[in-house]
Backbone as CSV, one residue per row, in Angstrom:
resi,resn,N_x,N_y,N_z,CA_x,CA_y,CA_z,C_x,C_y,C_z
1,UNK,0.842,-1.164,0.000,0.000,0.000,0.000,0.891,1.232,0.000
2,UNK,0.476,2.261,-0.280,1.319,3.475,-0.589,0.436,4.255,-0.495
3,UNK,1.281,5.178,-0.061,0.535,6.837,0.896,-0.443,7.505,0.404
4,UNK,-0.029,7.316,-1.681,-1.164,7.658,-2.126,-2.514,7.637,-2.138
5,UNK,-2.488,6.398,-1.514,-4.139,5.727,-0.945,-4.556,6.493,0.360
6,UNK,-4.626,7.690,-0.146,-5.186,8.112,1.373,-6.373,7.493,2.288
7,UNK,-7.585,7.247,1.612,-8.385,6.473,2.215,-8.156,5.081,2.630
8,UNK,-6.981,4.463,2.478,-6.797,3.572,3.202,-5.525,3.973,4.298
9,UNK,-5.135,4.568,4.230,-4.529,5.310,5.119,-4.769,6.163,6.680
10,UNK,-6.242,6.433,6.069,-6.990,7.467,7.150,-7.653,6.011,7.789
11,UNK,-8.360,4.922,7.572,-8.878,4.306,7.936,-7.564,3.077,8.881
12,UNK,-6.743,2.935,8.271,-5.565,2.166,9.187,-5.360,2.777,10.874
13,UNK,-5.147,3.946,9.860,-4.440,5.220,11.294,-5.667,5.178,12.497
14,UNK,-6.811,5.160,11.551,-7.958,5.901,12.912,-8.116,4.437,13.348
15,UNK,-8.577,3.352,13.131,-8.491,1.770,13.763,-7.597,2.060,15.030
16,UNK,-5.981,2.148,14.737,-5.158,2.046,15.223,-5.244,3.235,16.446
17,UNK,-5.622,4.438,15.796,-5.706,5.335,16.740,-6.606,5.406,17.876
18,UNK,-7.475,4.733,17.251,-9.192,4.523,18.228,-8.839,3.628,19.262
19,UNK,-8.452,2.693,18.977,-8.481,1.568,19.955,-7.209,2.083,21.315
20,UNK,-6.351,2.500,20.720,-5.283,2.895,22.130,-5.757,4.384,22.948
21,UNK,-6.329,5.139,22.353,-6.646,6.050,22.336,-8.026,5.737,23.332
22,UNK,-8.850,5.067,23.293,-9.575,4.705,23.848,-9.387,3.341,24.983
23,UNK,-8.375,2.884,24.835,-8.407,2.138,26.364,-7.332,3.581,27.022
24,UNK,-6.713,4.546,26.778,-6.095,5.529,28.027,-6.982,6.603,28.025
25,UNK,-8.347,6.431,27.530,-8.896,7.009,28.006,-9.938,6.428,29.218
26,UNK,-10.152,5.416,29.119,-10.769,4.333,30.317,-9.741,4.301,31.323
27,UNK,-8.320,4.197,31.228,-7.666,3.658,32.071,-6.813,5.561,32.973
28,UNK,-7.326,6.290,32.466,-6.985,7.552,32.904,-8.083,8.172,33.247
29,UNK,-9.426,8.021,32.716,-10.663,9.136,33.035,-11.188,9.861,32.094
30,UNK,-10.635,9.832,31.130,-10.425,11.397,30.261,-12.333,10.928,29.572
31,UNK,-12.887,11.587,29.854,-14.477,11.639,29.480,-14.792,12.869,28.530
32,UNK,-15.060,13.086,27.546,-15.223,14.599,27.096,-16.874,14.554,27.492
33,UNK,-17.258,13.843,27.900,-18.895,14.514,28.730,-19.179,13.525,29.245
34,UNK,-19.622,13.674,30.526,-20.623,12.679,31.693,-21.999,13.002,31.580
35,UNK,-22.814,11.649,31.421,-24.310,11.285,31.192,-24.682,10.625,32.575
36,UNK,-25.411,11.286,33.270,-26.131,10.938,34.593,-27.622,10.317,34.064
37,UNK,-27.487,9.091,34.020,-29.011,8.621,33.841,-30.090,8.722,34.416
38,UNK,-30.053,8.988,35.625,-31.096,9.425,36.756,-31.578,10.375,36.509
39,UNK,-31.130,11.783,36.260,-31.472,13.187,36.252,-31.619,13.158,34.446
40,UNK,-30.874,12.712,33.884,-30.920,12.669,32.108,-29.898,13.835,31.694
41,UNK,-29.143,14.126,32.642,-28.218,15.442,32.340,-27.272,15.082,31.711
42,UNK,-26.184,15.755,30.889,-25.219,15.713,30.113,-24.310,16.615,30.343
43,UNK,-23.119,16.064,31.141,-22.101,17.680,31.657,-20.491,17.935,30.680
44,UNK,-20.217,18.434,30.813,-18.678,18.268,29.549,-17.587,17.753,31.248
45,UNK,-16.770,16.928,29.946,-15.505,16.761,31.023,-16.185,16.124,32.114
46,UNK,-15.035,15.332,32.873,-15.452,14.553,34.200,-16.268,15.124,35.186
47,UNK,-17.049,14.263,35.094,-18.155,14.993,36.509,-18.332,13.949,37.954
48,UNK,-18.045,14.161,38.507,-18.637,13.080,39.769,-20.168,12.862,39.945
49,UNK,-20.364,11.354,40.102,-21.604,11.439,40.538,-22.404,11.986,41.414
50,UNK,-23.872,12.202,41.177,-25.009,13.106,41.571,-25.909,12.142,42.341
51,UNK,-26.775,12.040,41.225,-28.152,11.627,42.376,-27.970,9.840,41.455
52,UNK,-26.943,9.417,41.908,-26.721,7.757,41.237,-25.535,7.476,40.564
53,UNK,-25.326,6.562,39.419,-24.342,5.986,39.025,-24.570,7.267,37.794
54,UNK,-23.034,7.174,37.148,-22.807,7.616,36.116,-22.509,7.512,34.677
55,UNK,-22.306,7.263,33.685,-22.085,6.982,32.497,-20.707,7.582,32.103
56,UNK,-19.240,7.207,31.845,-18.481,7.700,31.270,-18.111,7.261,29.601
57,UNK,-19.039,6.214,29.635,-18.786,5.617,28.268,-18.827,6.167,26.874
58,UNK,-19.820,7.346,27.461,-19.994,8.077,25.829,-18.828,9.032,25.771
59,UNK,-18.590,9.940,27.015,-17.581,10.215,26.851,-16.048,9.957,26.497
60,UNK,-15.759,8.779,27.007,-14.848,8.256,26.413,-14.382,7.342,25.211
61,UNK,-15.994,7.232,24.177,-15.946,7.241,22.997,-15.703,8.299,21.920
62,UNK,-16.418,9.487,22.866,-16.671,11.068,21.516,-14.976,11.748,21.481
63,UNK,-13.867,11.180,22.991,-12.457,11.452,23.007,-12.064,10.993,22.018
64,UNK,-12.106,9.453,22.400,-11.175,8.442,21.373,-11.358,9.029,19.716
65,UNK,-12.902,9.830,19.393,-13.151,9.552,18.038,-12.208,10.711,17.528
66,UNK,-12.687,11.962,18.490,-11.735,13.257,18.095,-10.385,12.901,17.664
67,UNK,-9.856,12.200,18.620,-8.492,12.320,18.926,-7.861,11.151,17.600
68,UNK,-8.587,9.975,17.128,-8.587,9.389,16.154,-8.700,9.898,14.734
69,UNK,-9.482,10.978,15.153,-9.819,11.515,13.492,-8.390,12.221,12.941
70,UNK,-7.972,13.110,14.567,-7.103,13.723,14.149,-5.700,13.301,13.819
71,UNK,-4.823,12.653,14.403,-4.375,12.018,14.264,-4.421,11.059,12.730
72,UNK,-5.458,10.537,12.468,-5.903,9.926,11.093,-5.463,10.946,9.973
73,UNK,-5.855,11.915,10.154,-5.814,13.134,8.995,-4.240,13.584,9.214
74,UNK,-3.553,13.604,10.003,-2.419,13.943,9.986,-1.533,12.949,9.326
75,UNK,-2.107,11.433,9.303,-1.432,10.588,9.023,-1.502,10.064,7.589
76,UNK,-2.233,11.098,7.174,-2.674,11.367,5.460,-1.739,12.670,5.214
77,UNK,-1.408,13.101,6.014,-0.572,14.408,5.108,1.081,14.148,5.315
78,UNK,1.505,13.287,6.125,2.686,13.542,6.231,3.373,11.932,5.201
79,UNK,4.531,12.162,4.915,5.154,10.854,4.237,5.285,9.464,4.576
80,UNK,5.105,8.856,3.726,4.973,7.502,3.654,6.072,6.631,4.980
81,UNK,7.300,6.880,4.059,8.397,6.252,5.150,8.074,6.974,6.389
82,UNK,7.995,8.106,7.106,7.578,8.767,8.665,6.169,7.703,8.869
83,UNK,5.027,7.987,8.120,4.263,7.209,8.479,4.726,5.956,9.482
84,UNK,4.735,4.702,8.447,5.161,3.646,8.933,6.326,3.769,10.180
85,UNK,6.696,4.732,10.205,7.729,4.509,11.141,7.137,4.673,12.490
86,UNK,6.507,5.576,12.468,5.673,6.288,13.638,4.762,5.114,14.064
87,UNK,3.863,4.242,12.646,2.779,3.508,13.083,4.004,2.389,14.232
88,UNK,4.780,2.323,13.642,5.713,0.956,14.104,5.848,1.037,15.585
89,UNK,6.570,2.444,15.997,6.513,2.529,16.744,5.956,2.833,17.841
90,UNK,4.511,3.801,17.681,3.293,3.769,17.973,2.778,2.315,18.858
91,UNK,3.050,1.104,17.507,2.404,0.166,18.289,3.424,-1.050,18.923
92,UNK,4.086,-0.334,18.285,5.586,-1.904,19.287,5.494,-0.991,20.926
93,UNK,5.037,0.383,20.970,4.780,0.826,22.272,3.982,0.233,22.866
94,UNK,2.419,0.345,22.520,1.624,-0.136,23.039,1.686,-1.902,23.345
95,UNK,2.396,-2.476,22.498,2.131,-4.308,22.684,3.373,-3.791,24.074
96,UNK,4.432,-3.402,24.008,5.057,-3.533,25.016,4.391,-3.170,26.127
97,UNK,3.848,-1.810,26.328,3.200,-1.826,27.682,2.163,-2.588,28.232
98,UNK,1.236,-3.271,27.043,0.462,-4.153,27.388,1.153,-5.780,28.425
99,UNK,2.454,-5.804,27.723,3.094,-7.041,27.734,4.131,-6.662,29.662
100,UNK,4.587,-5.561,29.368,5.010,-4.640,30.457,4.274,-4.765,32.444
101,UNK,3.428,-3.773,31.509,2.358,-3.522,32.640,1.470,-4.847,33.591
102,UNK,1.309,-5.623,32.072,0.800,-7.135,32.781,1.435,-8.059,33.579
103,UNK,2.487,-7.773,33.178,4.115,-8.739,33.808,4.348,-8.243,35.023
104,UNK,4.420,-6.965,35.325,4.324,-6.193,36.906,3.459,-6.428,37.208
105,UNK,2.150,-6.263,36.991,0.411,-6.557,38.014,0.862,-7.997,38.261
106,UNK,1.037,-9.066,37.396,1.301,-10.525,37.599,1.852,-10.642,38.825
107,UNK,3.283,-9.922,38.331,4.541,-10.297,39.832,4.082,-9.689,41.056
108,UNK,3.350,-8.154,41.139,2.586,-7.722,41.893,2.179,-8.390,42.834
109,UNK,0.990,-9.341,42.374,-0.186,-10.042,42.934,0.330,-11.248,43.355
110,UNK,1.648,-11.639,43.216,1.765,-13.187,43.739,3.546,-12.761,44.297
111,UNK,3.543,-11.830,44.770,4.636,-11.475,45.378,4.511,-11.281,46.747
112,UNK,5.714,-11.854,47.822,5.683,-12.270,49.228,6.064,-10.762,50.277
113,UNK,6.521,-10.083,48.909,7.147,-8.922,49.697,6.351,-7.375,49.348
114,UNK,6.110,-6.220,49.758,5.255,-4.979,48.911,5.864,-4.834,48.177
115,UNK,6.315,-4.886,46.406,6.262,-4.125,45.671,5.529,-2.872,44.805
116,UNK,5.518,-2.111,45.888,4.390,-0.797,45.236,4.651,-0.205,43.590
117,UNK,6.074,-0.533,43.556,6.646,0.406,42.507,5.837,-0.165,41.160
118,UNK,5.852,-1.429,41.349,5.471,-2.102,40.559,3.839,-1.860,39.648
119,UNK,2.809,-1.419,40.618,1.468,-0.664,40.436,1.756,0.536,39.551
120,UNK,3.069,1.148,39.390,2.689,2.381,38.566,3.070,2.095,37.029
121,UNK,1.885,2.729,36.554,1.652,3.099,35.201,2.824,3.783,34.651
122,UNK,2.854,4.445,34.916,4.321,5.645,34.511,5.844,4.692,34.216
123,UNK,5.905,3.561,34.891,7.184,2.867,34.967,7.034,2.394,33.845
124,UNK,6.241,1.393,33.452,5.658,0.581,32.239,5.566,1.729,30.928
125,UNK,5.105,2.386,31.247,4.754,3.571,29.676,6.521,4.425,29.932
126,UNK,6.977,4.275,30.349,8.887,4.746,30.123,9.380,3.518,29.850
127,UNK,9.055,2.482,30.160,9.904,1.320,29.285,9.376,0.789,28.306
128,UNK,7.860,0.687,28.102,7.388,0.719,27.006,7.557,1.365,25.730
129,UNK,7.854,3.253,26.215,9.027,4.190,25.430,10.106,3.127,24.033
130,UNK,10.719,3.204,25.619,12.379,2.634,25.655,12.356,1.495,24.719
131,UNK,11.780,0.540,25.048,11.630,-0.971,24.220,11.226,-0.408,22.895
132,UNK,10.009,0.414,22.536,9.731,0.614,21.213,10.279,1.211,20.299
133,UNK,10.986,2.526,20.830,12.499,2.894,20.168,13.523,2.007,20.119
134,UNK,14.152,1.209,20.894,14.798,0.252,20.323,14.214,-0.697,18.664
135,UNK,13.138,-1.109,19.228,12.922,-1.741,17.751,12.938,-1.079,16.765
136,UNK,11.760,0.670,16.947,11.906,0.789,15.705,13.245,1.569,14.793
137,UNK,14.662,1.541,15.953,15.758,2.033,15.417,16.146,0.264,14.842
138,UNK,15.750,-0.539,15.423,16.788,-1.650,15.239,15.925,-2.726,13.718
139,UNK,14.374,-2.477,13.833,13.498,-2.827,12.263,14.092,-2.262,11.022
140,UNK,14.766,-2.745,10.272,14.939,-2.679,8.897,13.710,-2.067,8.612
141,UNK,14.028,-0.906,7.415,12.925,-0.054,6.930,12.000,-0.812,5.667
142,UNK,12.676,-2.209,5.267,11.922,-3.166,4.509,10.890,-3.681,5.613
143,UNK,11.163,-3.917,6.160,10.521,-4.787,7.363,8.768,-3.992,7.287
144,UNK,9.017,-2.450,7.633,7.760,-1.399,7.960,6.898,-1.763,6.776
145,UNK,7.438,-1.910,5.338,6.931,-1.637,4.376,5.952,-2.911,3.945
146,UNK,6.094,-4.206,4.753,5.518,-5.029,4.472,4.461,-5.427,5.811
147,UNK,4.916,-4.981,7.240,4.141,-4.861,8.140,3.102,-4.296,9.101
148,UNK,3.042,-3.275,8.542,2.464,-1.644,8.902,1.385,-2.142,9.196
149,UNK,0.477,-2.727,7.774,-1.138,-2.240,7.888,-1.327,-3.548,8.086
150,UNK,-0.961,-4.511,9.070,-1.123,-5.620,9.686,-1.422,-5.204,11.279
151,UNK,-0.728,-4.411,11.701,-0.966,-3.691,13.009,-2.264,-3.247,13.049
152,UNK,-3.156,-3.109,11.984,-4.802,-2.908,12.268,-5.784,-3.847,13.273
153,UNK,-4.885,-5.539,13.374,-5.631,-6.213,13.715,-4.963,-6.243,15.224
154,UNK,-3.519,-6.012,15.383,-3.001,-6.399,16.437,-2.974,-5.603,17.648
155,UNK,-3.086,-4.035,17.179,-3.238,-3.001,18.373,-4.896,-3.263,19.081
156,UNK,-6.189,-3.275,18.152,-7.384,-3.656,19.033,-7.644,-4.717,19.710
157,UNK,-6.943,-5.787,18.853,-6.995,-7.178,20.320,-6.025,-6.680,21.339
158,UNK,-5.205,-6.059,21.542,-4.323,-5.584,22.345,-4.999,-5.123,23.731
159,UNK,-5.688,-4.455,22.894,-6.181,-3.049,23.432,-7.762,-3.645,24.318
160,UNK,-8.361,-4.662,23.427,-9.650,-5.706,24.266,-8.915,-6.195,25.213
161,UNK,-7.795,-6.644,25.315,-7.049,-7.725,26.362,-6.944,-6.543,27.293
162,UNK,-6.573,-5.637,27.198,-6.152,-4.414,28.207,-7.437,-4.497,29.168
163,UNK,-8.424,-4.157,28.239,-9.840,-3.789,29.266,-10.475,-4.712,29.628
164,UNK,-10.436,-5.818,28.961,-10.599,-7.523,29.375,-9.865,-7.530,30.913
165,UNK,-8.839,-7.428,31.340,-7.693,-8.000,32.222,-8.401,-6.378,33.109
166,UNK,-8.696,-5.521,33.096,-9.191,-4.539,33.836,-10.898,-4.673,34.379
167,UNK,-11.674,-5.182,33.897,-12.977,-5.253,33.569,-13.028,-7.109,34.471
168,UNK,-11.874,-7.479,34.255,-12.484,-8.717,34.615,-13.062,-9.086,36.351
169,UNK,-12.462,-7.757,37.443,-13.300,-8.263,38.608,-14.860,-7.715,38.346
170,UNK,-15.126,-7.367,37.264,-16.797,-7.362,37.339,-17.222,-8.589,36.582
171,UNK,-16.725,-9.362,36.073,-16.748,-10.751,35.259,-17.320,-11.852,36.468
172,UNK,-15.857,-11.878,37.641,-15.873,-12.559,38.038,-16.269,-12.290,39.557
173,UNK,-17.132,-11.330,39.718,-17.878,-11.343,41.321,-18.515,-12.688,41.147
């Protein structure tokens, strides 16, 4: 595929963009509006609950979409080789922190001694960094050109496993 295809381009990017984009927005808060079902109100930005439970879900769909679109459209104007490079590393980030972050909660939870350090987010998304710049300095630029728009399928299962493995003590009350 080649850059020229913008419409397949805008549609790779926003997949890719939607899905990560939307589990840090679940896993951070970021709501661009709270829906109180009780009252039927609609507030911008995080709101604490009122008179009941709250809804952040729409909000943290109407983020992901913004922030997808844009991103998408940027990823139609700039060059082919940057593209791929960015997507590469974009998502060798995300599989790492997925792979990262899970490996600490793991050792976390079946560890004899407190490892607190281990609970933070911030540690995992700096080595997640780190690991994904390594690859994508150390990926042959043949490599991008044949793997790119394969990452469509691999960042959203990623990204289900994320909120799967978060979501699951309401699975399993």
């Amino acid at each position: 595929m080649t850059a020229h295809d913008r419409t397949a381009v805008f549609a790779l990017a926003f997949g890719v963009a939607f899905s990560v984009i939307y589990v840090i927005c679940t896993e951070v808060n970021l709501p661009l509006l709270t829906y109180h079902p009780v009252t039927g109100e609609i507030g911008p930005l995080f709101q604490p609950p009122k008179n009941g439970p709250v809804m952040y879900w729409y909000g943290w769909m109407a983020t992901a979409l913004i922030g997808a679109l844009l991103l998408a459209w940027i990823a139609t104007a700039i060059p082919e080789q940057w593209l791929q490079r960015m997507l590469t590393f974009g998502c060798a980030a995300a599989a790492a922190y997925l792979i990262l972050y899970t490996a600490a909660l793991f050792i976390y939870d079946r560890a004899t001694v407190e490892l607190e350090f281990l609970k933070s987010r911030w540690l995992s998304a700096a080595a997640a960094v780190i690991v994904s710049a390594l690859v994508s300095y150390l990926v042959p630029p043949q490599w991008y050109k044949r793997v790119w728009h394969g990452w469509i399928w691999v960042v959203p299962l990623g990204a289900i496993s994320v909120l799967a493995y978060y979501l699951s003590p309401y699975f399993t009350r």
